[in-house]
N, C-alpha and C positions, 0 to 999 in steps of 0.2 A: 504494500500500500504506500504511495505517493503520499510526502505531504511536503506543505509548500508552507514558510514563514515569512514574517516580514518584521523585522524588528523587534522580535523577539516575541511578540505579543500575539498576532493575529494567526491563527491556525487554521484553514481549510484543508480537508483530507481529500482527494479525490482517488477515484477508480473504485467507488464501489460497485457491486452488483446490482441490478436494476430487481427489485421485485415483481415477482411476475404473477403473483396470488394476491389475494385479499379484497373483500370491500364490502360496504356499511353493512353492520347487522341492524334488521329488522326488531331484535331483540334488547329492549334499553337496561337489560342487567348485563348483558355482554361487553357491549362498544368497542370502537375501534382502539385499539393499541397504538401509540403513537411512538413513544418515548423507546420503545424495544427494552434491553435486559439495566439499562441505568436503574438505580434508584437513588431518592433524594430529589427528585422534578419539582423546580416550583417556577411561580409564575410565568405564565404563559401568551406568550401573543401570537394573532393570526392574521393573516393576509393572503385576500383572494385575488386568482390571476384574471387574465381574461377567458381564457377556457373553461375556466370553472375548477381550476387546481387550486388545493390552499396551503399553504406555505405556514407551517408552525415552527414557533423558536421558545427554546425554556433554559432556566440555567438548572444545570444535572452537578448535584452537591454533593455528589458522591466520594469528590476530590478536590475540594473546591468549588466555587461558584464558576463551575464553566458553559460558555451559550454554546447550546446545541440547535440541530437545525434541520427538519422534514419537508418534506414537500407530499401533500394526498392528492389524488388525483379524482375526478370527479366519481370516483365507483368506491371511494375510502382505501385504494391501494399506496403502499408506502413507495416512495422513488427510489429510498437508500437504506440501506444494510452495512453498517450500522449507519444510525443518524450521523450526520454531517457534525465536527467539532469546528465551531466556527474560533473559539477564542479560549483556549489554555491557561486559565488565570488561576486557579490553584484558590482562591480568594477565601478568608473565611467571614466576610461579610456582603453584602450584596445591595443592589437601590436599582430600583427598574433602568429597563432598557425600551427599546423599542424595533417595531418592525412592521415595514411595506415595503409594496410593489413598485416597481418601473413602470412607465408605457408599456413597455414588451410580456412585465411577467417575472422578469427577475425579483429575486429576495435580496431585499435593501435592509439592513440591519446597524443597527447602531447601540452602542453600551459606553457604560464609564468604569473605572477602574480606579488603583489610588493613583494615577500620576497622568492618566490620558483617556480623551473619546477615540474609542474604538468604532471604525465605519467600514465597512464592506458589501460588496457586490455580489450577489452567486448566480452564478449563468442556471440555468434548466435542468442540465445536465449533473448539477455538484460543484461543474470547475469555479474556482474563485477568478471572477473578470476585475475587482479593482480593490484595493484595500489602503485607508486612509488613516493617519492617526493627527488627532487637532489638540492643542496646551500642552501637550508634551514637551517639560523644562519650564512649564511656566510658575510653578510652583505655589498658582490658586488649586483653590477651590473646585473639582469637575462635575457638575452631577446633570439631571433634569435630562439625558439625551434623548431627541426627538429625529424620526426621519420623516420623511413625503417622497415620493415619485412623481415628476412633475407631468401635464399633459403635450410636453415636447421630448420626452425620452431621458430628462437630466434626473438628477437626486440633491435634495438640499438637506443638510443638516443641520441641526440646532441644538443649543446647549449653554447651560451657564457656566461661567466662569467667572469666578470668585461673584460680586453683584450684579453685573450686565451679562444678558446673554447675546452670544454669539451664531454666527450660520454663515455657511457654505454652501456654494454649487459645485456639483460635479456630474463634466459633462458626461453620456451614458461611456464615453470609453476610459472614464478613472481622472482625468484631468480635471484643472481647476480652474473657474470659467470668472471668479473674480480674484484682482488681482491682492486684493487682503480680506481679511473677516468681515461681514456685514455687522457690526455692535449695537443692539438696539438697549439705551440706557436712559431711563426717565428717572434717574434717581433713586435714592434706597436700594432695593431690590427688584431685579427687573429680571425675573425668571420663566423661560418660556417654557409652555406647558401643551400644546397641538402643534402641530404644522399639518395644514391637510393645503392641495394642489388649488390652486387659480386657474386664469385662460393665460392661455400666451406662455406658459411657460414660468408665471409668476404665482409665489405661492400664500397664502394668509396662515399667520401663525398670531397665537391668542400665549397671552403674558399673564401671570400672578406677578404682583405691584405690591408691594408694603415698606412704609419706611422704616419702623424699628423692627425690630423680631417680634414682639410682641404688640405690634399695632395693626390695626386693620389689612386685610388680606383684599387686593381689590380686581380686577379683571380688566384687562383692557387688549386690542389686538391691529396688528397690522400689515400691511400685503407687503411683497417684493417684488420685483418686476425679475423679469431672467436679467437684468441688466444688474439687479443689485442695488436699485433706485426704489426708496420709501415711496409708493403710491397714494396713502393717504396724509400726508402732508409731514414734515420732520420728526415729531411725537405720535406715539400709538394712540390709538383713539378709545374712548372710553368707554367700556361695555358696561362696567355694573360700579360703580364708585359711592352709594348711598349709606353700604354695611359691609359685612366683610363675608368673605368666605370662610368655608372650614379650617381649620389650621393642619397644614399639609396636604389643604386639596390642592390638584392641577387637573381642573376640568378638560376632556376632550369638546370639539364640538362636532360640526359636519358642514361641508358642502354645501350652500344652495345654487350651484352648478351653473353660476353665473362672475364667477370671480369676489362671490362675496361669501359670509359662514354665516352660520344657525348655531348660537349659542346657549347649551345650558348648566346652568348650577344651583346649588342649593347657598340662601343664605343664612349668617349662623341667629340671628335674631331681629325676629320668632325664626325656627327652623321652614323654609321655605323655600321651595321648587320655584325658579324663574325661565323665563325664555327671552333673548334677548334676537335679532337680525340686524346685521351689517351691510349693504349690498355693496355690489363691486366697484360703486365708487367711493367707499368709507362714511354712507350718510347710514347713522344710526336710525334706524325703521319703525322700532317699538319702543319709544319712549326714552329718556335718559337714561333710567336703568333696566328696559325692560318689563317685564311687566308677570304676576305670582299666575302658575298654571290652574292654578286651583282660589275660589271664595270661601274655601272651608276653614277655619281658625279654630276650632275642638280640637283637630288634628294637628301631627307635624308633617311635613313633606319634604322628603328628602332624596338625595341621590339619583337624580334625572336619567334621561340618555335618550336622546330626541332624532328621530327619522326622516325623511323627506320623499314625500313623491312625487317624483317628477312628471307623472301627467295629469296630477293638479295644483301642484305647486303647494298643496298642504303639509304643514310639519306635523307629527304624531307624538308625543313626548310620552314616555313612561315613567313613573317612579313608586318611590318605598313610602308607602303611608304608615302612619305610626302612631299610635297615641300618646297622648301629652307627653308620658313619663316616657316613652318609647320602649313598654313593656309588652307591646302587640305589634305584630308588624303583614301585613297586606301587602298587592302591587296595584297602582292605579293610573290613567290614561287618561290623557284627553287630546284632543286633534284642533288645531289653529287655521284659518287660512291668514293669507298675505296681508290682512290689514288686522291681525291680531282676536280677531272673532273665534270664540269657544265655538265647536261644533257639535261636542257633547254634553251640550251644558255647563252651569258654572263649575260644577263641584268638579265632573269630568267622569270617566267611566270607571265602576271596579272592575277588575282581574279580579284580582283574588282577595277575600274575607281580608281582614286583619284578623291574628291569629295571635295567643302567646304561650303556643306552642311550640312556636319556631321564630328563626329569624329569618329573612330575604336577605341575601350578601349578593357582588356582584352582578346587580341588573346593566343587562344592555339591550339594544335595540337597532332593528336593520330594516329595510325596507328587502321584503321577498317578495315578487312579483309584486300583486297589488296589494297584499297585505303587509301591515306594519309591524312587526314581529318583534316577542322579546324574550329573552331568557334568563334565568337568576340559578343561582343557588338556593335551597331550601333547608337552611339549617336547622337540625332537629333537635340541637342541644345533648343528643345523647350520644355523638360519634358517628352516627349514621345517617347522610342526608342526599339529596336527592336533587338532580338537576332536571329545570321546567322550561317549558317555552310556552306562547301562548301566542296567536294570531289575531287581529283585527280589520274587518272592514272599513270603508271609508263611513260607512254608518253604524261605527264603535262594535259590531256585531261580532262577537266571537266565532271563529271560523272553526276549530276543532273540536266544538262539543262547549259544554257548559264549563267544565273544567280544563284548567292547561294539561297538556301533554307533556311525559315524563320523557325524558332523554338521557338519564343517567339514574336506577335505581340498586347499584351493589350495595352490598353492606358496607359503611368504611367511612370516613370524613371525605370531603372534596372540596377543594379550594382553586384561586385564582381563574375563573371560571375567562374565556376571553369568545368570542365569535367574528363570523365574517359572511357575508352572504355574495352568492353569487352562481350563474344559472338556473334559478329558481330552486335552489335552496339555503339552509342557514348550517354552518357546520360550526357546534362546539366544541372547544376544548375544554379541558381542567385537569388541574392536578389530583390524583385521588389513591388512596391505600388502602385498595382491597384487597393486594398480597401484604397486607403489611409493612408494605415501603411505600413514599410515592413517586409514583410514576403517570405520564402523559395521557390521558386517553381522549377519544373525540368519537360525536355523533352527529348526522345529519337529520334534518327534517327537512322536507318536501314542503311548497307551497298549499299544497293537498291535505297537510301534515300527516302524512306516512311517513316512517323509516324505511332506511334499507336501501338497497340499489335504487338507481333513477329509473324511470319508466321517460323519461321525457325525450324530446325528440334533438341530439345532438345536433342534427345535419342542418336545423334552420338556423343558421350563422346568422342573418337578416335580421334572426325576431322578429319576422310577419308574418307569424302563425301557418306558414305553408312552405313544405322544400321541396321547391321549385327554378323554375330559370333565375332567381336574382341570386342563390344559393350557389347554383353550380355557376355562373358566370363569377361569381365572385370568388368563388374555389380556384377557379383556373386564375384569374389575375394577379393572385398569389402565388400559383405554384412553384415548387423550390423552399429550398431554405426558409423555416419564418416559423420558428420557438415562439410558443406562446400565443399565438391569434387564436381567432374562434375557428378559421379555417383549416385549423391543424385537430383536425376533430381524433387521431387514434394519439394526441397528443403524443408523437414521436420525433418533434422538432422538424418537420417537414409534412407539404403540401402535396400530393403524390394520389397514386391509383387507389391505396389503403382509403384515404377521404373519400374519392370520387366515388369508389364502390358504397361506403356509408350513406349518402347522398342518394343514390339510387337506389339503395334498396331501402329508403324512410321517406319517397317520393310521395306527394300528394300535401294535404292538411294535416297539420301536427299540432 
């Protein structure tokens, strides 16, 4: 086995064997294996390609805090035997990392360590295509590492260093496309906390702001052009500056697929779920700060994680409802359009009872097909808990029965729960010890919400519901070489007879 370093630090192994078995069980005490014979897995990120492959990375503590690195393929099959060792740190302490895709599909990875950010490239295959290290010698402070894959094929990263954070491009062939660090610093503490992709090549990233350690935690965010040019004016603009947030949050947010982001977080008094929108020219949309998901005040609401559909431009928000004392704990929804209007009423929709039998950890939230999808951890208090998801229509209507659908029920504790949706399904990770160690596992659901293999129709690359001439003319205009398209349907890194045969024998409506 090949392995390739770069200063000591970054590790990619290549030449493993390709697996050629495995995929989703139908069965939610089973699930997918991720992690292979490691134990000690903990936190977990995912990232979907465009084929509908998903890219998982966790640090395996078995020896250290080291990032390991998978790739599933749309049927739950594993790419590499053993997982991919992206970074040999031996560490015995740890602080999240982060992980997405390229244009193409590639796994964008970034982590901190005690003395550098660690950034790297992985082609489709395993090969390592670029490997970067940022503050190395500079003897701050490294934490907070954030990536994006831009929508022209670059990668940006970001990170704090010592108070201001910093961020890079790098062009898709490893090179560095500005000529020093972009530094975004409004004083105090200016720690970047998302970066998700813009148009053009420019990407928005959303900041926690506070000026003593102990004083208010506040949110503010701002674009970058590919050029490395502040888009909305020299200072980030301010999303939530009234209260503060939680102490140690760093809110994600998402996309509203026009060069601007859909932000949300909880703030700490009263405990409250907000939504704020930024459009892509940095004009604040929904009020100075925003504005609370919910008119409930008996309740606390907490820990958001907000959706978007793009063919009606409504955002769907999720969160943890709670009582006063937050001695019960529930999930609950409600859906917005573009001028801030509840569409499920004030209070919003239940998911789920509040209960104080258990607690909700890790909610998130995806757009699958047309439904707004979410899934949590359901901690039982007694060791043994159980991973849920739950789907909604645009008319709050629960899509898989009255009750959410189980996607992890082993015996055993399960944590860092992460998701990613993509091809008309949602695929979970989490950390979980049902041998006794933990180790990686993942499940998909269906738009349909079945488990298990996909039934869907691979060959309509278009998404217009029929594979037909737009399909196979588009097949051919790629063919050749081309990792990662939708066109690459036996996902083999090429466009070829294997597709074309797919294609025709899935002809008609799908």
């Amino acid at each position: 086995m090949l392995a390739i370093r770069h200063t000591g630090i970054i590790a990619v192994s290549l030449g493993w064997s390709s697996l050629a078995c495995g995929q989703w069980s139908d069965d939610p005490a089973v699930n997918t294996l991720v992690s292979g014979g490691e134990a000690g897995c903990v936190i977990t990120h995912t990232a979907a390609t465009p084929n509908g492959h998903v890219w998982v990375a966790w640090y395996d503590s078995s020896s250290g805090y080291d990032v390991r690195l998978q790739r599933l393929d749309e049927t739950g099959a594993s790419a590499f035997d053993p997982p991919i060792l992206i970074s040999d740190q031996s560490l015995s302490w740890v602080q999240d990392f982060d992980l997405a895709c390229d244009a193409s599909g590639r796994a964008a990875i970034v982590w901190a360590n005690e003395t550098l950010i660690g950034a790297a490239l992985v082609e489709h295959d395993g090969d390592l295509a670029w490997a970067h290290e940022f503050g190395a010698g500079s003897g701050a402070f490294l934490g907070s590492p954030q990536v994006c894959g831009t929508d022209d094929g670059a990668v940006v990263v970001g990170w704090m260093q010592d108070a201001p954070s910093h961020f890079q491009r790098l062009e898709a062939d490893g090179s560095l496309a500005w000529p020093s660090e972009i530094v975004i610093d409004d004083g105090g503490t200016t720690a970047v906390s998302d970066i998700k992709a813009g148009l053009d090549g420019s990407v928005v990233v959303s900041l926690v702001h506070y000026i003593s350690f102990t004083g208010a935690k506040r949110l503010k965010t701002q674009r970058l052009s590919a050029s490395g040019a502040t888009m909305w004016g020299l200072g980030p603009v301010d999303v939530f500056t009234s209260g503060s947030l939680q102490f140690g949050a760093y809110p994600e947010f998402i996309s509203d697929g026009n060069g601007g982001g859909i932000f949300s977080w909880y703030e700490t008094s009263p405990l409250m779920a907000r939504l704020q929108w930024v459009d892509g020219d940095g004009v604040v949309r929904w009020g100075s700060n925003g504005f609370a998901v919910t008119n409930e005040t008996s309740m606390v609401h907490v820990s958001p994680w907000a959706c978007l559909d793009p063919s009606s431009g409504e955002t769907t928000v999720f969160w943890v409802r709670q009582s006063g004392n937050q001695s019960t704990a529930g999930v609950q929804a409600n859906r917005f359009n573009a001028d801030a209007a509840p569409l499920w009423g004030s209070s919003g929709q239940q998911i789920v009872m509040p209960s104080s039998s258990y607690s909700i950890l890790d909610l998130q939230a995806a757009q699958v097909g047309p439904f707004a999808t979410a899934a949590w951890l359901r901690d039982s208090q007694t060791g043994s808990d159980t991973v849920f998801a739950a789907a909604v229509d645009a008319m709050g209507d629960m899509q898989w029965g009255f009750a959410p659908t189980s996607l992890g029920t082993s015996v055993g504790a399960k944590t860092d729960l992460s998701c990613s949706s993509q091809g008309g399904q949602l695929v979970a990770c989490w950390s979980d010890d049902r041998d006794g160690v933990d180790r990686v596992y993942a499940q998909n659901i269906h738009e349909d919400g079945t488990l298990g293999p996909s039934v869907a129709c691979q060959a309509d690359v278009t998404g217009d519901g029929v594979v037909g001439t737009d399909d196979l003319l588009s097949l051919i205009g790629l063919w050749g070489p081309c990792e990662g398209c939708p066109e690459d349907i036996s996902g083999d890194g090429m466009v070829g007879t294997d597709d074309l045969l797919v294609v025709l024998s899935q002809w008609g409506p799908c």
